[in-house]
KOLPA-604288 format. One record per residue (C-alpha): z, y, x; residue number from 1. Coordinates in Angstrom, 2 decimals. Each point is the difference from the previous one (the first is absolute). Layout:
// KOLPA-604288
- zz	yy	xx	nr
- Z	Y	X	NUM
...
This chain:
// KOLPA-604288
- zz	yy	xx	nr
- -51.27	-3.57	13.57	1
- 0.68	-1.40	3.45	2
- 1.56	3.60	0.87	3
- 2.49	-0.04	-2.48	4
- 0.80	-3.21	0.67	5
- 0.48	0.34	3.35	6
- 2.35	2.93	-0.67	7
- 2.08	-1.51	-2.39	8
- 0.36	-3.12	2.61	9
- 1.13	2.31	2.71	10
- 2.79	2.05	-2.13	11
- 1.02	-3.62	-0.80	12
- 0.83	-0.91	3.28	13
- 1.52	3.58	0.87	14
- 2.49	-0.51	-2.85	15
- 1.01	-3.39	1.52	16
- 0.15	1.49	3.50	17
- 1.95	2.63	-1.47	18
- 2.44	-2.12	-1.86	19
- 0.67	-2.66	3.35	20
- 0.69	3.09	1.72	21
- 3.05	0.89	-2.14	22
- 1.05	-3.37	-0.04	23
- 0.04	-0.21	3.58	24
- 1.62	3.22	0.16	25
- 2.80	-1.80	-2.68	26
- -1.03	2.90	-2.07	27
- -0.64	-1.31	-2.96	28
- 2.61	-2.80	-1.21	29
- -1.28	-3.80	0.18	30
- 2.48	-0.91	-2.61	31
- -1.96	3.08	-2.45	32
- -3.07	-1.84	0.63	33
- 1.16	-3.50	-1.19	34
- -0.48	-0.58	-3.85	35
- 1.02	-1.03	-2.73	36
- 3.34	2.41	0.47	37
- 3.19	-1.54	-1.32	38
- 1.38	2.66	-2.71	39
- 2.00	0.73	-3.22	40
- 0.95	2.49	-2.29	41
- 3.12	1.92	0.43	42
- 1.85	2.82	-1.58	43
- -0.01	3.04	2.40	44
- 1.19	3.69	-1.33	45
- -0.90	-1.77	-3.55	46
- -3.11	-0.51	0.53	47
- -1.41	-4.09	0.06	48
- -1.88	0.09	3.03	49
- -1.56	-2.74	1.97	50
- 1.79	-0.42	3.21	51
- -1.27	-2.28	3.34	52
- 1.95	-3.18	0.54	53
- 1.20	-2.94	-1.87	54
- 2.11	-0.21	-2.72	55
- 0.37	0.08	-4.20	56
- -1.15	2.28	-2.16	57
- 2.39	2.21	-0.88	58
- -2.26	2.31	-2.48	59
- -3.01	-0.03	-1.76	60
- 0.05	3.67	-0.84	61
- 1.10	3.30	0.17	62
- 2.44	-0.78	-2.95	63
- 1.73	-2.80	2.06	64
- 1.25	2.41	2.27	65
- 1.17	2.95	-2.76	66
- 3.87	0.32	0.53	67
- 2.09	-1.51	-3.48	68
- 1.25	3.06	-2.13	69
- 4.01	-1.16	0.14	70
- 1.34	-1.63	-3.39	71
- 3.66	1.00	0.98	72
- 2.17	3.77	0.37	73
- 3.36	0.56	0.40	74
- 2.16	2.39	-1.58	75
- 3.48	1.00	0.04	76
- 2.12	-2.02	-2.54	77
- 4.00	0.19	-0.20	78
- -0.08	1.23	3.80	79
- -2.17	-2.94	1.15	80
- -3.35	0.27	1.24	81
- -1.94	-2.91	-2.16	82
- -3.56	-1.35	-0.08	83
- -1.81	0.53	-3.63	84
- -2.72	-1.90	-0.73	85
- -3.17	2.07	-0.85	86
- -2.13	3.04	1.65	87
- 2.39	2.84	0.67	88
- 1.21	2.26	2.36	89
- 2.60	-1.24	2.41	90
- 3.06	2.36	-0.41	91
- 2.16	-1.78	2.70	92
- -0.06	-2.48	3.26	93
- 3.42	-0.89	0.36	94
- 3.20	0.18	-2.57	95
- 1.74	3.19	2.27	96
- -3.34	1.88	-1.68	97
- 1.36	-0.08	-3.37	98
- 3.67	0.94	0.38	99
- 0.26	3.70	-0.68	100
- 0.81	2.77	3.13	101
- 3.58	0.35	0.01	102
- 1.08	4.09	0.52	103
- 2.95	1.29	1.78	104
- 2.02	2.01	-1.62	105
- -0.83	3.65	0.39	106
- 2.52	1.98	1.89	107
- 0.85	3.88	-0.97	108
Protein backbone atom coordinates (compact mmCIF):
# COMPACT_ATOMS: atom_id res chain seq x y z
CA UNK A 1 0.00 0.00 0.00
CA UNK A 2 2.72 2.45 0.95
CA UNK A 3 4.53 1.37 -2.48
CA UNK A 4 1.92 2.33 -4.62
CA UNK A 5 1.42 5.23 -2.94
CA UNK A 6 4.64 6.35 -3.03
CA UNK A 7 4.69 5.78 -6.80
CA UNK A 8 1.73 7.47 -7.65
CA UNK A 9 3.15 10.60 -5.43
CA UNK A 10 6.31 10.66 -7.41
CA UNK A 11 4.67 10.53 -11.12
CA UNK A 12 2.65 13.39 -9.55
CA UNK A 13 5.34 15.57 -9.06
CA UNK A 14 7.15 14.48 -12.44
CA UNK A 15 4.04 15.64 -14.32
CA UNK A 16 4.27 19.05 -12.55
CA UNK A 17 8.03 19.23 -13.15
CA UNK A 18 7.28 18.34 -16.55
CA UNK A 19 4.58 20.85 -17.17
CA UNK A 20 6.81 24.10 -15.38
CA UNK A 21 9.34 23.04 -17.70
CA UNK A 22 7.29 23.86 -20.82
CA UNK A 23 6.05 26.81 -19.33
CA UNK A 24 9.35 28.07 -18.70
CA UNK A 25 10.36 27.08 -22.02
CA UNK A 26 6.96 29.36 -23.22
CA UNK A 27 6.05 26.09 -24.73
CA UNK A 28 2.92 25.63 -23.82
CA UNK A 29 0.60 28.90 -24.00
CA UNK A 30 -0.32 30.62 -20.50
CA UNK A 31 -3.33 32.12 -22.07
CA UNK A 32 -4.44 27.98 -23.08
CA UNK A 33 -4.10 27.31 -19.51
CA UNK A 34 -6.47 30.07 -18.19
CA UNK A 35 -10.23 28.95 -18.00
CA UNK A 36 -13.24 29.50 -18.46
CA UNK A 37 -12.38 30.30 -22.43
CA UNK A 38 -14.47 33.09 -23.90
CA UNK A 39 -16.30 31.43 -27.09
CA UNK A 40 -19.31 31.32 -29.50
CA UNK A 41 -20.78 29.60 -32.19
CA UNK A 42 -20.09 30.57 -35.69
CA UNK A 43 -20.87 29.46 -39.16
CA UNK A 44 -17.64 28.17 -40.84
CA UNK A 45 -17.83 26.11 -44.39
CA UNK A 46 -21.64 25.59 -43.05
CA UNK A 47 -20.97 23.98 -40.38
CA UNK A 48 -22.07 25.76 -36.60
CA UNK A 49 -18.99 25.35 -34.85
CA UNK A 50 -17.86 26.72 -31.59
CA UNK A 51 -15.15 29.20 -32.14
CA UNK A 52 -12.61 30.88 -29.20
CA UNK A 53 -13.34 34.49 -28.40
CA UNK A 54 -16.17 36.69 -27.56
CA UNK A 55 -19.02 37.44 -29.35
CA UNK A 56 -22.99 36.35 -30.29
CA UNK A 57 -24.17 33.39 -31.30
CA UNK A 58 -24.54 33.27 -34.65
CA UNK A 59 -25.89 29.44 -34.93
CA UNK A 60 -27.23 26.87 -32.98
CA UNK A 61 -26.85 24.20 -35.60
CA UNK A 62 -25.74 22.80 -38.60
CA UNK A 63 -29.03 24.08 -40.27
CA UNK A 64 -28.19 27.75 -39.35
CA UNK A 65 -25.41 27.68 -41.54
CA UNK A 66 -27.18 25.67 -44.77
CA UNK A 67 -27.00 28.24 -47.72
CA UNK A 68 -30.99 29.61 -48.74
CA UNK A 69 -32.14 27.77 -52.01
CA UNK A 70 -32.81 31.31 -54.12
CA UNK A 71 -36.67 32.27 -54.49
CA UNK A 72 -35.82 34.38 -57.68
CA UNK A 73 -34.49 33.46 -61.73
CA UNK A 74 -34.30 35.49 -64.49
CA UNK A 75 -35.26 34.88 -67.90
CA UNK A 76 -35.27 36.59 -71.08
CA UNK A 77 -38.54 38.60 -71.64
CA UNK A 78 -39.10 41.13 -74.70
CA UNK A 79 -35.12 41.42 -74.92
CA UNK A 80 -34.75 42.25 -71.20
CA UNK A 81 -33.13 40.18 -68.77
CA UNK A 82 -35.89 40.14 -65.71
CA UNK A 83 -36.01 38.60 -62.24
CA UNK A 84 -39.07 35.90 -61.81
CA UNK A 85 -40.06 35.10 -58.66
CA UNK A 86 -39.86 31.31 -57.88
CA UNK A 87 -37.10 28.34 -58.13
CA UNK A 88 -35.82 28.27 -61.68
CA UNK A 89 -33.01 28.31 -63.73
CA UNK A 90 -31.42 31.64 -64.44
CA UNK A 91 -31.37 32.02 -68.30
CA UNK A 92 -29.64 35.50 -68.27
CA UNK A 93 -27.36 38.11 -66.09
CA UNK A 94 -27.67 41.13 -67.93
CA UNK A 95 -30.39 42.40 -70.74
CA UNK A 96 -27.41 42.15 -73.82
CA UNK A 97 -28.02 38.11 -72.90
CA UNK A 98 -31.37 38.06 -74.33
CA UNK A 99 -31.10 40.04 -77.57
CA UNK A 100 -30.58 37.54 -80.34
CA UNK A 101 -26.83 37.20 -82.34
CA UNK A 102 -27.10 39.41 -85.17
CA UNK A 103 -25.42 37.57 -88.63
CA UNK A 104 -23.65 39.25 -91.37
CA UNK A 105 -24.74 38.79 -94.42
CA UNK A 106 -23.11 35.91 -96.22
CA UNK A 107 -20.97 36.88 -99.10
CA UNK A 108 -20.72 34.58 -102.47
Amino acid sequence: MKKSLLIIVIVVIAVLCFVVGMLVDNKINSAALSFPLSTHMQCVNQKCVVVAGAGKNQCSTNGNCVLATPTTHTQCVNQKCVVLPGIGISQCAVDSNCVPATHLPATH
